[in-house]
Structures are given as structure tokens and as C-alpha cells.
GUPA-413921 format. One line per 2 residues: number of its first residue (from 1); their letters; for each residue y negated, x negated, z of N, C-alpha, C. Coordinates in pm, 1 decimal. Atoms other than C-alpha are relative to their C-alpha. Layout:
<pts>
NUM	A	Y:X:Z:Y:X:Z:Y:X:Z  ...;
</pts>
This chain:
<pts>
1	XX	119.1:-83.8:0.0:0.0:0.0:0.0:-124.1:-87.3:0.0  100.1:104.3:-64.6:-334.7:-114.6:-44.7:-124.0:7.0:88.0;
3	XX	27.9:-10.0:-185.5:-507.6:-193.2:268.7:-155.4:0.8:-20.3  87.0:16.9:2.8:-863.5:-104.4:307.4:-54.5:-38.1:119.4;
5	XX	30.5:81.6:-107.2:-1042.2:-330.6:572.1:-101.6:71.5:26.8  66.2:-100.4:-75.5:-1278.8:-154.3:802.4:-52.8:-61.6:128.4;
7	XX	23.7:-18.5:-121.9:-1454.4:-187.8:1124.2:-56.3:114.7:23.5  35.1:-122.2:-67.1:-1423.0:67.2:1335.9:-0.4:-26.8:159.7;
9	XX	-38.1:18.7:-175.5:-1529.7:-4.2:1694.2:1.2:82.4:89.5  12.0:-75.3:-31.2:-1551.7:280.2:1792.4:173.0:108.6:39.9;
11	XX	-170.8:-87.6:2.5:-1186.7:397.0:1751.2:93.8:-139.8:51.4  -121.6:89.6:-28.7:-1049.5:61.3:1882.9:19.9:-10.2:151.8;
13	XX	-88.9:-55.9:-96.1:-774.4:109.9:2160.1:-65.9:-120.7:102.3  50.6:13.2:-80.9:-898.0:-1.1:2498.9:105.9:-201.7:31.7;
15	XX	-82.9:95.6:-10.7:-561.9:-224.6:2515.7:70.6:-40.8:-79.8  -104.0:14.5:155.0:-322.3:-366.2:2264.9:95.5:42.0:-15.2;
17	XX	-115.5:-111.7:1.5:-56.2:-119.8:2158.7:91.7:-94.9:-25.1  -140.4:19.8:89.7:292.9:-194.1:2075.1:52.4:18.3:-147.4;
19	XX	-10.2:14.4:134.6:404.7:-278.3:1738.4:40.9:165.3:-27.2  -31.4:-112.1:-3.8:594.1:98.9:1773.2:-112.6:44.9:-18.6;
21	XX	121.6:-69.1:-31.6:306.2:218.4:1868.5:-88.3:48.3:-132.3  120.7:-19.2:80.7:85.2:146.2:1556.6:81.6:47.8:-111.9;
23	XX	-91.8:-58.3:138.8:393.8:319.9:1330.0:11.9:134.6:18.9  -22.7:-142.9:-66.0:426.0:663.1:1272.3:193.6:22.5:21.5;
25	XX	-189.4:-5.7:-31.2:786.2:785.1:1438.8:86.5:41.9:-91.5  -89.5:-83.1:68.8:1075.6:866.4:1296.3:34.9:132.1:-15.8;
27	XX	-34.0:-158.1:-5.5:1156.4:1237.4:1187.2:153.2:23.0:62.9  -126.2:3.2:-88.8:1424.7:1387.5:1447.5:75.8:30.9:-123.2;
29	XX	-68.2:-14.1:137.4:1730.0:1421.3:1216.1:18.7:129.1:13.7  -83.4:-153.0:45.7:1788.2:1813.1:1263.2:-187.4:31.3:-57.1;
31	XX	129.2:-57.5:84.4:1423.1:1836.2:1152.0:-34.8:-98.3:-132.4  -13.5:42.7:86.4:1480.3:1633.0:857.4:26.1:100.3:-110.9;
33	XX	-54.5:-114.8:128.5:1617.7:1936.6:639.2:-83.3:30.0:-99.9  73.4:-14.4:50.6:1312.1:2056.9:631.6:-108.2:-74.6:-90.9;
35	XX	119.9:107.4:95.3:1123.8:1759.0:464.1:89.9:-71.1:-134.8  -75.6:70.3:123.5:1404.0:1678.6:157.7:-103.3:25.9:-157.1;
37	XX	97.8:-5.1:103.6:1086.4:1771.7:-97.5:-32.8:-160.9:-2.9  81.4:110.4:-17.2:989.2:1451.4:26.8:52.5:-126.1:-59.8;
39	XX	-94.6:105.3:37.9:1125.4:1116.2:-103.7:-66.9:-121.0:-49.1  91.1:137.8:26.1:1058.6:752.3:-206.2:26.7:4.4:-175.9;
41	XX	10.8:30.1:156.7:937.7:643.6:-582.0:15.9:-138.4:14.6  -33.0:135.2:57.8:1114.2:323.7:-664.0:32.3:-61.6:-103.3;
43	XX	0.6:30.5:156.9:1088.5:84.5:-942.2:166.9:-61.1:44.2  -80.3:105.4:24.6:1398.6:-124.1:-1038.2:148.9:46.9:59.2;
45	XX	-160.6:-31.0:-33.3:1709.9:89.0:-916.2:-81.7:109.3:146.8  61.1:-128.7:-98.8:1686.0:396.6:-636.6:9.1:-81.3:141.3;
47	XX	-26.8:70.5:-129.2:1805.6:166.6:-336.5:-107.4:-119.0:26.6  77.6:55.6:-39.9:1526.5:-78.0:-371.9:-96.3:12.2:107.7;
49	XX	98.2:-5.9:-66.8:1292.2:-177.5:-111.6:-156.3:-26.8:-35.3  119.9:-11.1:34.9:1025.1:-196.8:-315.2:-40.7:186.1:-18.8;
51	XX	-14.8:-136.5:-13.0:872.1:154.9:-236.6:-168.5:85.6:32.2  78.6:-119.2:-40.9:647.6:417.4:-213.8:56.9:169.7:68.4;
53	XX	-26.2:-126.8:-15.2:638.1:791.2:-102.1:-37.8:93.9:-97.3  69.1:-139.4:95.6:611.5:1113.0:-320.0:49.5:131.3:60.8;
55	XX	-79.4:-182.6:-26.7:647.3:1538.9:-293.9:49.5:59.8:-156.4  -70.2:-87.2:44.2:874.0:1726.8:-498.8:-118.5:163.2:-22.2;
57	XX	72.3:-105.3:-45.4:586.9:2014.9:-609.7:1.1:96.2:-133.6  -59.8:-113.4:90.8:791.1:2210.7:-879.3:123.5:-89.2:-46.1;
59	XX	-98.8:23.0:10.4:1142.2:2133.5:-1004.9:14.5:-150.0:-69.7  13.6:101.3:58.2:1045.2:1850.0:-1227.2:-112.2:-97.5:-19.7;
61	XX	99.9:63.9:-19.1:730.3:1741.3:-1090.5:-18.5:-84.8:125.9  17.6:113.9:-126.3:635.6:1451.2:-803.5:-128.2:6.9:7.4;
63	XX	119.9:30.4:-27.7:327.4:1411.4:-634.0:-37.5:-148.6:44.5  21.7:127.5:-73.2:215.2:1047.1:-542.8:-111.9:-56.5:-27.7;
65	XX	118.4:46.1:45.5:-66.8:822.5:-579.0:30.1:-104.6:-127.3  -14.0:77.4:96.5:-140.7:654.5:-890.8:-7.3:-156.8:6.5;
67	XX	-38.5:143.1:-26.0:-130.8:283.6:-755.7:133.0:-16.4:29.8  -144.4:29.4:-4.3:242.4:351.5:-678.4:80.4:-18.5:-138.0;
69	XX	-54.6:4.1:91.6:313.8:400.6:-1054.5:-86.4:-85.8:-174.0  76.0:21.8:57.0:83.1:186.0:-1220.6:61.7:-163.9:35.9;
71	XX	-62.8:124.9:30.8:164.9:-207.3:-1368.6:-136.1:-84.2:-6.5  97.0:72.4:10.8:-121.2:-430.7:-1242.2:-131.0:160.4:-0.4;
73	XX	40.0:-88.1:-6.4:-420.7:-174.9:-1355.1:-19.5:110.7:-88.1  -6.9:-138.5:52.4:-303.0:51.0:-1581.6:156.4:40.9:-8.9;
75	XX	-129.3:-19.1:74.8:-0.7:235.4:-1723.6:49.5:-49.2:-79.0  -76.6:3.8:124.2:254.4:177.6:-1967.0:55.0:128.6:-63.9;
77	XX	-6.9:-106.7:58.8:241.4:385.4:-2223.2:76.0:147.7:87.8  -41.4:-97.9:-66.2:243.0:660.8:-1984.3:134.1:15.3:120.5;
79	XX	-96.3:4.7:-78.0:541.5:554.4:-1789.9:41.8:-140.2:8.8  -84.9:123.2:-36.1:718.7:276.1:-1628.5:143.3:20.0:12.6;
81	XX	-142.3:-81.6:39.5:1077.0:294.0:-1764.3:72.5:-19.5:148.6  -103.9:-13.1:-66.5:1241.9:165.9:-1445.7:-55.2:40.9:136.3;
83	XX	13.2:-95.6:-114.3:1090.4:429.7:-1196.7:78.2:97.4:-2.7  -48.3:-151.9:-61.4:1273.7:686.3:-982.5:-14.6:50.9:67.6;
85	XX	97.6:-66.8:-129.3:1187.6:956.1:-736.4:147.5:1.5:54.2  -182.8:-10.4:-81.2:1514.6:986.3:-462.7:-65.9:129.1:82.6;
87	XX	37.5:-100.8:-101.6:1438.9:1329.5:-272.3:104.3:-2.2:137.4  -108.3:10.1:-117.3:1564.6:1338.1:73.3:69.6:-130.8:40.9;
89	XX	-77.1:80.4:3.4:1677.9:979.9:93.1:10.5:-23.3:177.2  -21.3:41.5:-146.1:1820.2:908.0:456.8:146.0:-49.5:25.5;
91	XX	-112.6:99.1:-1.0:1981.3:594.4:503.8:159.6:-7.7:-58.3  -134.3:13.2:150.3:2215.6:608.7:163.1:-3.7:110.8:-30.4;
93	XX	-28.8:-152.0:10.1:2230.6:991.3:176.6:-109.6:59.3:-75.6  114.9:-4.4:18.9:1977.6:1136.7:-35.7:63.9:186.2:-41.4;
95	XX	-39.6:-148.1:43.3:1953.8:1536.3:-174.1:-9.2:5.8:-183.3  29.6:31.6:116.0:1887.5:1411.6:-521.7:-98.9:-134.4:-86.6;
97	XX	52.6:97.9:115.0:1786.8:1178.6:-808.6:-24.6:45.5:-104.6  37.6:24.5:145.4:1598.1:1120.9:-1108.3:-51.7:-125.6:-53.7;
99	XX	92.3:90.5:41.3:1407.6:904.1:-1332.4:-105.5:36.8:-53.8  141.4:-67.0:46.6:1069.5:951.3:-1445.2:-24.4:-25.5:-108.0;
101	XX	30.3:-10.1:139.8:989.4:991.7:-1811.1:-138.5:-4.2:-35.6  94.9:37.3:10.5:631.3:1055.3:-1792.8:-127.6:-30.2:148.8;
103	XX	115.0:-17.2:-109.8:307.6:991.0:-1560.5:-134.8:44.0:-93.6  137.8:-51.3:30.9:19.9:1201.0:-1565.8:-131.6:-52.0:126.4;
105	XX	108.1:54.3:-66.8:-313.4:1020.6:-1428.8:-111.1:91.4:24.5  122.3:-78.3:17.1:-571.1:1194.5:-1294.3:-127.0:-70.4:-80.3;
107	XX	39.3:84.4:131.2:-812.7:1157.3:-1601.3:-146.2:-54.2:109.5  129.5:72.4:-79.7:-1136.9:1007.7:-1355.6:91.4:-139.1:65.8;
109	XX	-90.7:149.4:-71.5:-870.9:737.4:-1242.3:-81.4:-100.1:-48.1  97.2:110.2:39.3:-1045.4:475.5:-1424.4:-102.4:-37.5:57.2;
111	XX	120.9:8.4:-65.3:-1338.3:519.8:-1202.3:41.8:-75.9:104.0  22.0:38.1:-137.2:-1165.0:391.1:-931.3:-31.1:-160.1:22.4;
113	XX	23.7:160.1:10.5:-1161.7:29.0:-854.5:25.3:-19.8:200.9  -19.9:94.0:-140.3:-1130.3:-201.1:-486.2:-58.6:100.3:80.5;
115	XX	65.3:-55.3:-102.4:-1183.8:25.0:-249.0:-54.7:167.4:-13.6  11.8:-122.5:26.4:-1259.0:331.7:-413.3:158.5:56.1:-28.9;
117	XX	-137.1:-33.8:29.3:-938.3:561.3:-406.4:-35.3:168.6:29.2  4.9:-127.2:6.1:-1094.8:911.4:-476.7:120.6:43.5:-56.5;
119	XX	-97.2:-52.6:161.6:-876.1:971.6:-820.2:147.2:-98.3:29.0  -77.7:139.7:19.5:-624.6:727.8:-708.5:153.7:159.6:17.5;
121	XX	-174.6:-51.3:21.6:-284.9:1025.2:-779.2:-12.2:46.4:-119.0  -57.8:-5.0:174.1:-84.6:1094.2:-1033.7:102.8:97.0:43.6;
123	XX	-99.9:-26.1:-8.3:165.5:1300.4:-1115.8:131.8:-18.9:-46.7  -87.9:37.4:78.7:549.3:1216.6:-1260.4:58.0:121.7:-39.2;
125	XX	-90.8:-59.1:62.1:723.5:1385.5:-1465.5:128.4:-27.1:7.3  -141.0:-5.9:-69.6:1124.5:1427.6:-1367.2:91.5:-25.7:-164.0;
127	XX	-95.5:-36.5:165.7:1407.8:1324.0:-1698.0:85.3:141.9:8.5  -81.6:-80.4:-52.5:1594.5:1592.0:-1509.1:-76.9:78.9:87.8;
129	XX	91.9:-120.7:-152.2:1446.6:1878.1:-1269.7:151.3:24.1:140.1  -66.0:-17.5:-72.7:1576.8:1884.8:-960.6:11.7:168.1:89.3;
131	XX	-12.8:-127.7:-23.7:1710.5:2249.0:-927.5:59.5:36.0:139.2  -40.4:-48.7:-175.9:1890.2:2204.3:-577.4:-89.3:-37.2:52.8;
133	XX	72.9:62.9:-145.7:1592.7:2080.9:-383.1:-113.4:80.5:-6.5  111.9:-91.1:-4.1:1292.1:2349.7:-300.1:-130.0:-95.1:22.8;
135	XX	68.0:65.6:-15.3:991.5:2212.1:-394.0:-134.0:30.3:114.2  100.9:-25.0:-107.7:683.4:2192.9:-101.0:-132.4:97.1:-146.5;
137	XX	95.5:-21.2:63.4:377.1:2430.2:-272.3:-139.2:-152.0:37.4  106.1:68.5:11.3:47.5:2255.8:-326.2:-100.3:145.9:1.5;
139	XX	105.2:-44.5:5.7:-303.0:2381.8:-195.8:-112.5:-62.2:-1.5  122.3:47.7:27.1:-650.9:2296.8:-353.6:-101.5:98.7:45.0;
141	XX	144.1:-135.5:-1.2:-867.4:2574.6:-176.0:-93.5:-86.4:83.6  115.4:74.0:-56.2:-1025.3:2259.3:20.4:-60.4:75.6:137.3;
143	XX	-6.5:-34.5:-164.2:-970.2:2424.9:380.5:83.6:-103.3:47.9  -80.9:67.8:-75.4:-853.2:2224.1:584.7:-84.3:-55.4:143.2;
145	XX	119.4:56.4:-113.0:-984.5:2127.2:954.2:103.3:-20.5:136.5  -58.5:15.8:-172.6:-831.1:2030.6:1338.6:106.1:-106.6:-45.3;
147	XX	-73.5:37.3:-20.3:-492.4:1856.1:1238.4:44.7:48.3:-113.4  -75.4:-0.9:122.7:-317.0:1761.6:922.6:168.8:-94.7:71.3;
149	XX	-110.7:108.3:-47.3:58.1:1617.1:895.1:32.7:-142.1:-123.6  -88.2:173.8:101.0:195.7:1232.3:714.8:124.1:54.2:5.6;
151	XX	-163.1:-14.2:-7.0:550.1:1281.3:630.8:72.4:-122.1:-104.3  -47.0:119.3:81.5:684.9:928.8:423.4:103.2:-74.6:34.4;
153	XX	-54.8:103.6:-10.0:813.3:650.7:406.2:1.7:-113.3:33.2  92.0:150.4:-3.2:722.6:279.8:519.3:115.3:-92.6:-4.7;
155	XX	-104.0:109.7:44.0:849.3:-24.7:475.9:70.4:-66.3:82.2  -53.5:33.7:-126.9:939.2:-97.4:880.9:119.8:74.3:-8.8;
157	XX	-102.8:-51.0:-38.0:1164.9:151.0:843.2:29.8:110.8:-117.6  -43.7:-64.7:180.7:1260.8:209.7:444.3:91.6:90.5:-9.5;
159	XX	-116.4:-95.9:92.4:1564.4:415.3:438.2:25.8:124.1:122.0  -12.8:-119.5:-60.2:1487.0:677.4:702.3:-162.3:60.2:-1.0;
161	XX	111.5:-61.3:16.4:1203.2:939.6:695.0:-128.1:3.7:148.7  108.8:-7.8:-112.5:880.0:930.9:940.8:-92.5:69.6:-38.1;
163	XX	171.6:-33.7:-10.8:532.3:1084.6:1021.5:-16.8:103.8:105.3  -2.0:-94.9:-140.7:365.2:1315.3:1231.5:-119.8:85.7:-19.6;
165	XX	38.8:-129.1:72.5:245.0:1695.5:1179.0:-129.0:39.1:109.5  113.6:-63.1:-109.3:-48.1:1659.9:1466.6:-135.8:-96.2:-78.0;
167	XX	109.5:107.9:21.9:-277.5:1375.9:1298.0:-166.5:73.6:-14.0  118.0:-33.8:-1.1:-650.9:1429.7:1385.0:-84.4:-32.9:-133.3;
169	XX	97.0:11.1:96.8:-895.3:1489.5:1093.4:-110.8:-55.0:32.2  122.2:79.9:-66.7:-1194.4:1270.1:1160.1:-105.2:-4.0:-71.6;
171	XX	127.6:-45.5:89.9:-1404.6:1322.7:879.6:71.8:36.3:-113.0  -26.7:-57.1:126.7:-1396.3:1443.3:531.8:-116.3:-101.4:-102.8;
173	XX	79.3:43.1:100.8:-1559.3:1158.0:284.2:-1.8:61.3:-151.9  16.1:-75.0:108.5:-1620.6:1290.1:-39.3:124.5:25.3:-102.5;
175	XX	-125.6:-18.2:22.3:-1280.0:1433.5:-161.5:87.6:-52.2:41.0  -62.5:126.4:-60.2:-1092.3:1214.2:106.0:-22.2:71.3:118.2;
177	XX	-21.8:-19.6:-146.4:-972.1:1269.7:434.6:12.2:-124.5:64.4  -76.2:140.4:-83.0:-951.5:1015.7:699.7:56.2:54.2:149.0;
179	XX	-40.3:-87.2:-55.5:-724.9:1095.7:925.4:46.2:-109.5:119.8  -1.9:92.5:-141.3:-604.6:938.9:1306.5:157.0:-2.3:-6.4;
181	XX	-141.8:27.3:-32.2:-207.4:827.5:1190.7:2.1:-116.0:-41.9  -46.4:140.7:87.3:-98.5:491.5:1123.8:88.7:-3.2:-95.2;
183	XX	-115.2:11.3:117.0:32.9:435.4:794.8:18.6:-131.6:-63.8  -6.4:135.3:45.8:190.7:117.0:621.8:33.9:12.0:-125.3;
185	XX	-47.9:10.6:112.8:314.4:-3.9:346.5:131.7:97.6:-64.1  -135.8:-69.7:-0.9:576.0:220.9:181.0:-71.1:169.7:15.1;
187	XX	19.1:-124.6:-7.1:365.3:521.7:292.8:-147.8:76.9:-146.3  84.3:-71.6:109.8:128.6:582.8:-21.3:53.0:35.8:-70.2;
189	XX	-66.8:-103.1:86.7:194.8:868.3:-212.2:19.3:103.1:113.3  -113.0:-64.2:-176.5:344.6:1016.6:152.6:-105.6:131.7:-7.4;
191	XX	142.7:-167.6:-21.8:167.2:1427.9:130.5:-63.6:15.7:141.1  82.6:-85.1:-168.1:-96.7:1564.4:403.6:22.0:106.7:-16.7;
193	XX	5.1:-135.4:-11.5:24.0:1833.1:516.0:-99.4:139.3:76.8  67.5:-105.2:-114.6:-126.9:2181.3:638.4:32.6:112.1:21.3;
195	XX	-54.7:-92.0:-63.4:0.9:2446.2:846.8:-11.9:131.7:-78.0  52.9:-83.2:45.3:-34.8:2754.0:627.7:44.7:158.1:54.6;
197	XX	-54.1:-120.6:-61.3:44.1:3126.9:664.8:140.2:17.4:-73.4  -110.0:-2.7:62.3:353.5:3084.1:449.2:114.6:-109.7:56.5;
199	XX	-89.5:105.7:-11.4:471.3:2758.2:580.2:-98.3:-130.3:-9.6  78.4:106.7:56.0:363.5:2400.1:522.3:-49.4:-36.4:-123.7;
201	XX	31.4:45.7:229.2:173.8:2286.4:164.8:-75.2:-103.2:77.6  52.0:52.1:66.2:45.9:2024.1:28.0:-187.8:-53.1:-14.3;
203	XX	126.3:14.8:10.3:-326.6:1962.2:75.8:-86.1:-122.9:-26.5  10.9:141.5:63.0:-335.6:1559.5:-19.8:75.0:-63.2:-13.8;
205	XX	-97.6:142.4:10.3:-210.6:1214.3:-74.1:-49.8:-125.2:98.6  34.6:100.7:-81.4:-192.7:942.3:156.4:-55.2:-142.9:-96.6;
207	XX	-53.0:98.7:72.4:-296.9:621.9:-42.5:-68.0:-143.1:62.6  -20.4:109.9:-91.0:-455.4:372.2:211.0:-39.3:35.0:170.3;
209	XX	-10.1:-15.0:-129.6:-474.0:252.9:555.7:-158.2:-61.5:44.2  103.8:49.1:-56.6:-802.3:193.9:770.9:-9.9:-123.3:130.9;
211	XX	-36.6:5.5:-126.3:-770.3:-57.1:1017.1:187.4:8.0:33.5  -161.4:-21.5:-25.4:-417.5:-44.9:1201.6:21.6:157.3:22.4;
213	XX	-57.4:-132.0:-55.4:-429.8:330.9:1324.9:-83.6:130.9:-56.7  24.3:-85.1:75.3:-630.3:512.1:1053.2:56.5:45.5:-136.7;
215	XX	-70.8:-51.9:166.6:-524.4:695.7:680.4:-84.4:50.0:-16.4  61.8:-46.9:118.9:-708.9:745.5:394.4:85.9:71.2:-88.8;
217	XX	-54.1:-55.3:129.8:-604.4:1048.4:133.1:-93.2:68.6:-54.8  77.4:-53.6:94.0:-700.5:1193.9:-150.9:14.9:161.0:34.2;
219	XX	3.1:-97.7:32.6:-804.4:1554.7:-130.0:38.1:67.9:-80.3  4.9:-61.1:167.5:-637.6:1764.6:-393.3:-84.8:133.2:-65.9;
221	XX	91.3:-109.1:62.6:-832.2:1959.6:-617.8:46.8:87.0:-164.3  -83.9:-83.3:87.9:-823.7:2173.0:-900.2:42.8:-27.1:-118.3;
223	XX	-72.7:53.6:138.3:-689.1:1939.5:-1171.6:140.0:-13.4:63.0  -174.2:36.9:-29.9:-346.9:1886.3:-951.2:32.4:124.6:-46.4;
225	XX	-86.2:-100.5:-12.8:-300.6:2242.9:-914.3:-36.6:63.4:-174.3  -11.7:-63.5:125.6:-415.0:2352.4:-1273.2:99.6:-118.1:-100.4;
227	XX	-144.7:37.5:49.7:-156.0:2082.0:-1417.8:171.2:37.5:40.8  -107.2:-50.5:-43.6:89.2:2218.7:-1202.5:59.9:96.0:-65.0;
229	XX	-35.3:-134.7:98.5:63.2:2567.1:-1351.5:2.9:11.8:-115.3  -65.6:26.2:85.5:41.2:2450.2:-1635.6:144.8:-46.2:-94.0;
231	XX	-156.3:90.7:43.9:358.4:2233.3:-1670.6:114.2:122.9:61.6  -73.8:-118.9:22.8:527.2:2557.6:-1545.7:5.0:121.3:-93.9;
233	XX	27.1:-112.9:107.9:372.4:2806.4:-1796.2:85.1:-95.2:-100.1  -76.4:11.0:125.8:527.5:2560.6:-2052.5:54.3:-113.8:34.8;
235	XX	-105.5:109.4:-42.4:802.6:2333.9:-1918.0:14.1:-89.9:-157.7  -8.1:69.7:152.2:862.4:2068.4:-2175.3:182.9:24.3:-10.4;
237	XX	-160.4:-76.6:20.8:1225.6:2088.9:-2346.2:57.2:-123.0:58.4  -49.9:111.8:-66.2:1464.7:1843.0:-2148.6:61.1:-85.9:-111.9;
239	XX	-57.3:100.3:93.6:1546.9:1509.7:-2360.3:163.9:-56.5:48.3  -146.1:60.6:-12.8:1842.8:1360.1:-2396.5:32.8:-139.5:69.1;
241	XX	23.4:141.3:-70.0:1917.2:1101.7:-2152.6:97.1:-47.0:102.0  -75.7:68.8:-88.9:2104.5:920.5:-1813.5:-91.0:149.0:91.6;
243	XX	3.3:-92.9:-150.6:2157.2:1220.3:-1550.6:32.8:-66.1:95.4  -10.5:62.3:-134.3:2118.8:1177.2:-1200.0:169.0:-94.2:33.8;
245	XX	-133.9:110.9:-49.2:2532.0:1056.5:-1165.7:-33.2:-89.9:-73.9  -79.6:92.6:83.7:2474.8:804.0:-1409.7:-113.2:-116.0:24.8;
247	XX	116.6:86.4:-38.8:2183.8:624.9:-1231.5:85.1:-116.1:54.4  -55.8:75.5:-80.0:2289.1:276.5:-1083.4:-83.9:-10.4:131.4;
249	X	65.6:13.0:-145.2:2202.2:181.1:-744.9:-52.5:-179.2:-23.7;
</pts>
């Protein structure tokens, strides 16, 4: 992930925490079920530890940030052939696989640069839709206030799921949340969640860290969710290709 440097003296802990401390915890495993939308985007085979987080936010779509799927500072031709999303992965066990065929950039991405990470997600496109795994909705109505949740991945602790569904909202920079969880490496892409009247959605992307015990995400707005509905009004036709059994590890 990349790390944006900060002073904040104002938020720094009285005493020096424990390495634990500055990680978000592990998800208990009977409340794991509920987070298999969730999963890591890895290049170079699904078991790698080279990693990010993404959401599952229609059968053949991923949510993550666009520095997880991006070669230096741009794309390849729209995709990087040896990315995959793993939904549900916990420690070997996962609820599904794919590979990703295309990435869609949010088109202001270019704007971003060192330190700016308004536009910094993307979305992937799935070779395969994953029809057993219910995807999390996504909301752009830009409510949001008291306590968002992290739910990812990091790289302390790659092959089981973490975060935590209380994290204090601390401000709102201009399409950007910053929020009071520690996140590391491994956790960009990782969704903010928010409590809704249906259930949990979707309301950003994690894509850096402030400091040891802050997160920066992107707000989503109404280009995620009008590509969303789009790419459901007209699914593309599935190509011919390597299904999930035929992935290597």
C-alpha cells in the first residue's frame, strides 16, 4: 500500500502501543461467512503474497483501488494478464476464483499523482462471474457519519481475513474519508463499510494509511455506481477461456 506520511500530533497515543495493537484484528471465524464478498487481488498465481484487497459488487465485478491493478503508472492495455480476485480466501480455503480480463479506471485517475488518491479505484472485470458468492451492494448517496467498517486483508496476516466495523470517521476531505483504523500493506482496495437499513454496503475504498493508526479512502460516487448498472443492464458475453478449476496455485 502506499503510505502517506503525516503529522498528526494531535492523535498520537500517549504511550507506545503494541505491534498488535497498531493492526486491525482478525475476523472471528463464525463471523467470517458473512464477509466471503470480500477477497484478495493477486498478481502472479492466487496463493501469492503479493496482495491487495477487493469487494465482490455484482457477479462479475470487483471493487479495489486502482494502484492495486496498475504496472508502475498506468495500465496494460486495460488489464494485467496475471491478476486474480480469490473471494473468501481463509488460510487455503477460499469460496471462489477468477481471473480478471478487464480493468475499468476511474476516467479522472490520471489526475492523481504522490499523495493525491481521490480517483485512485478501479473496477475489474471477472473471466468468469462468480455465481455462488453474493455480492456486497454499493452506496454513492454520500451519507455517511459516526462509524464506518475496514474488512481486508494485510500483509501481517495474508491468508486470514481482518478489520473492524466500529472505525471513527474523523473528517471527510474532499471525496475521502479519513478514518481512526490501522491499515497496512495488503489492505488497499479493503471496502468501508456502512451499516444500512438492508444490511451492510459499500460506501468506499481503503487505499492509504496516515501515520500508524489512521486510513485514507476514496468516497464512492456516481461513476462506480452508474458503471455498475450499467455492466448489469448489458453483461458482456463470457469469452472463452481457463475456468476457475483450471487456475494454478
Amino acid at each position: 500500500m502506499r503510505r502517506l506520511f503525516a503529522l498528526v500530533l494531535a492523535l498520537l497515543p500517549f504511550g507506545p502501543a503494541s505491534a498488535e495493537e497498531l493492526l486491525l484484528p482478525i475476523i472471528a471465524e463464525d463471523e467470517r461467512p458473512a464477509w466471503v464478498a470480500v477477497g484478495r487481488v493477486n498478481r502472479g498465481g492466487f496463493q501469492t503474497r503479493r496482495l491487495c484487497s477487493g469487494t465482490l459488487v455484482a457477479p462479475d465485478l470487483v471493487l479495489t483501488a486502482a494502484h492495486c491493478v496498475k504496472r508502475g503508472n498506468r495500465l496494460v492495455n486495460g488489464v494485467i494478464p496475471d491478476l486474480f480476485f480469490v473471494a473468501g480466501w481463509d488460510r487455503g480455503a477460499y469460496a471462489a476464483a477468477a481471473r480478471v480480463r478487464e480493468v475499468i479506471e476511474h476516467p479522472l485517475g490520471q489526475q492523481g499523482g504522490a499523495g493525491n488518491f481521490r480517483y485512485d479505484v478501479a473496477l475489474m472485470v471477472l473471466a468468469d462471474p462468480m455465481t455462488g458468492v453474493a455480492p456486497l451492494p454499493v452506496s454513492a448517496s454520500g451519507r455517511a457519519g459516526g462509524t464506518l467498517g475496514i474488512v481486508g486483508y494485510q500483509q501481517d496476516h495474508p491468508h486470514i481475513l481482518t478489520g473492524r466495523l466500529d472505525c471513527p470517521l474523523l473528517n471527510r476531505p474532499p471525496g475521502m474519508f479519513r478514518l481512526g483504523c490501522p491499515v497496512r500493506s495488503g489492505h488497499s482496495g479493503a471496502p468501508v463499510l456502512r451499516q444500512g437499513s438492508a444490511g451492510w454496503e459499500v460506501v468506499g475504498v481503503t487505499v492509504a494509511r496516515q501515520g500508524e493508526t489512521l486510513a485514507l479512502a476514496v468516497e464512492l460516487g456516481a461513476w462506480i455506481a452508474g458503471v455498475i448498472d450499467r455492466h448489469l443492464a448489458n453483461p458482456p458475453a463470457t469469452p472463452v477461456g481457463p475456468r476457475e478449476s483450471q487456475l494454478s496455485e
